[in-house]
C-alpha positions in Angstrom: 98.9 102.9 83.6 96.4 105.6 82.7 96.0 104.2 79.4 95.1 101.0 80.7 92.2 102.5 83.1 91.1 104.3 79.7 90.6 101.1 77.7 88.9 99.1 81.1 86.8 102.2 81.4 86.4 101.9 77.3 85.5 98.2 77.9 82.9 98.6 80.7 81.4 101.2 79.1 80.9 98.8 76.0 79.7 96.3 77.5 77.4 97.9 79.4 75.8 99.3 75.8 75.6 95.8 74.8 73.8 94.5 78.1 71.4 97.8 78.0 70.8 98.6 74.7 69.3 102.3 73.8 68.6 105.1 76.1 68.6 102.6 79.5 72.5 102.5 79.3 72.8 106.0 79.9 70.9 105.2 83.3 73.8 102.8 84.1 76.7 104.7 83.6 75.5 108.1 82.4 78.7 110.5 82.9 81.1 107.9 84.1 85.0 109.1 84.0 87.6 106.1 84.7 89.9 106.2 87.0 93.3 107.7 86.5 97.0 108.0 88.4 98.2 111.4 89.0 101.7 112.4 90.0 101.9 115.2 93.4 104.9 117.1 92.4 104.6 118.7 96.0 104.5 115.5 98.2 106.4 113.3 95.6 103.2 110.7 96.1 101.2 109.3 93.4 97.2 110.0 94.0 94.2 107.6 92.8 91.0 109.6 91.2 88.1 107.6 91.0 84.7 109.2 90.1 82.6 109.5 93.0 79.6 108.4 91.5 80.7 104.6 90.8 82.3 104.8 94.5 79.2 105.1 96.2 76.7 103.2 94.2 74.8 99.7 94.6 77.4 98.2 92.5 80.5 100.3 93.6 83.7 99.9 91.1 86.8 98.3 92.7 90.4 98.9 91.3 92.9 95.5 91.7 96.1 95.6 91.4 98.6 92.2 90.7 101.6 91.8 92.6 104.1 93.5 90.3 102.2 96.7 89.8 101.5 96.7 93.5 105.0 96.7 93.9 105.4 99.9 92.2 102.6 101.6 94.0 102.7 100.1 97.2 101.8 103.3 99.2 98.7 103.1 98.2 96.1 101.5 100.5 95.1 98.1 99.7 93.2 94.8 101.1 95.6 91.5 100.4 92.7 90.2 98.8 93.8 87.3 96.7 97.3 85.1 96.7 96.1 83.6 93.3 95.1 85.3 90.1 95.8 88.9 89.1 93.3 90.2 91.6 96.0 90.3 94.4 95.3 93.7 96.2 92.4 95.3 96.1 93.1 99.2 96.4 91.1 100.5 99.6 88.6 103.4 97.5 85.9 104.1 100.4 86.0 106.7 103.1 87.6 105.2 106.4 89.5 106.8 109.6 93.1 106.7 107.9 91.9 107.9 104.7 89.7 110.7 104.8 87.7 111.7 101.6 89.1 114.3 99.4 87.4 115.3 96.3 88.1 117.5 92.9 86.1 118.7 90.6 86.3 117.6 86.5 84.6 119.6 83.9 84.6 117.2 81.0 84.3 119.3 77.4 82.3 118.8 74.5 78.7 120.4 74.4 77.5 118.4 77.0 79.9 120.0 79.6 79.2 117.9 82.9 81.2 118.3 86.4 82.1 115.3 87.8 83.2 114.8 91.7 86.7 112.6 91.7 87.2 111.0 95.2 91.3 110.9 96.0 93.2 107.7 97.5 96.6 109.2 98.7 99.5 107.0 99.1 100.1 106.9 102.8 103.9 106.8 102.1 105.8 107.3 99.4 106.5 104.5 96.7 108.1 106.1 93.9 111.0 106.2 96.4 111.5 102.3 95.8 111.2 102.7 92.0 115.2 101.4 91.3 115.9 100.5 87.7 118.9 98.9 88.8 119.2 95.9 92.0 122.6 95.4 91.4 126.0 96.4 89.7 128.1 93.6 88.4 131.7 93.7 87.0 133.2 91.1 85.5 136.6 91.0 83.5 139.6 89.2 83.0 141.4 92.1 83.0 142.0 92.7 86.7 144.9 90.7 88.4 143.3 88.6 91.4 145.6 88.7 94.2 144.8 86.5 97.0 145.3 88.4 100.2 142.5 86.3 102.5 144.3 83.3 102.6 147.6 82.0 103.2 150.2 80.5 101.6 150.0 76.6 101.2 152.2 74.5 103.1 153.2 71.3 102.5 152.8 68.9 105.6 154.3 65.2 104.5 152.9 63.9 101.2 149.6 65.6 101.0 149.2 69.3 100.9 147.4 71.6 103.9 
């Protein structure tokens, strides 16, 4: 999943060059970190860290999730936004009453060393709890003898059979 955000974040960054060519790109996203899952070992909940910067801007960056990855991280808050598509939840980023803002510090390396403020998005419950590899446990063989102890035996009632 992380990789993924890394080539997005790749991607937008890219494009961004293409669209404002030279030094003016810098001005549009000049220390921008993507956005990355990390596991709480602690409260056994995955947290969302989204840099602050994008979050509050003109233009502020919105994470989607499809239906099948929502699955997997459903504790996470979201907006239904979209039955169609791939943009099916949109995952609730800004500061609200039932998710308060919680912020880390980054200090990316290199020799231009810059601290960047990630905002948190904490699942509200726990959805690693549903992960199950397997639904279901199926035997079959020929190998066990089928008794029938359900039913009873048939009777035979004239000329047809009961």
């Amino acid at each position: 999943m992380n990789n993924a955000f890394a080539a997005a974040t790749a991607e937008l960054k890219r494009q961004c060059k293409m669209l404002h060519p030279g030094a003016a790109s810098d001005y549009y996203i000049p220390n921008f970190m993507g956005p990355y899952l990390a596991y709480g070992t602690s409260s056994n909940r995955i947290v969302l860290h989204v840099d602050r910067g994008v979050v509050l801007g003109n233009s502020p960056l919105e994470v989607y999730f499809n239906d099948a990855l929502y699955n997997l991280f459903s504790g996470l808050p979201s907006v239904y936004a979209n039955k169609t598509g791939d943009l099916n939840y949109r995952i609730q980023i800004e500061t609200n009453w039932y998710n308060p803002v919680k912020v880390s510090q980054i200090t990316t390396g290199g020799g231009n060393s810059v601290t960047i403020t990630m905002q948190q998005v904490y699942e509200e419950s726990c959805s690693t709890a549903m992960w199950r590899p397997v639904s279901s446990i199926v035997f079959a063989t020929s190998l066990l003898p089928i008794i029938p102890s359900q039913t009873s035996a048939t009777r035979q009632l004239g000329d047809k059979v009961a």
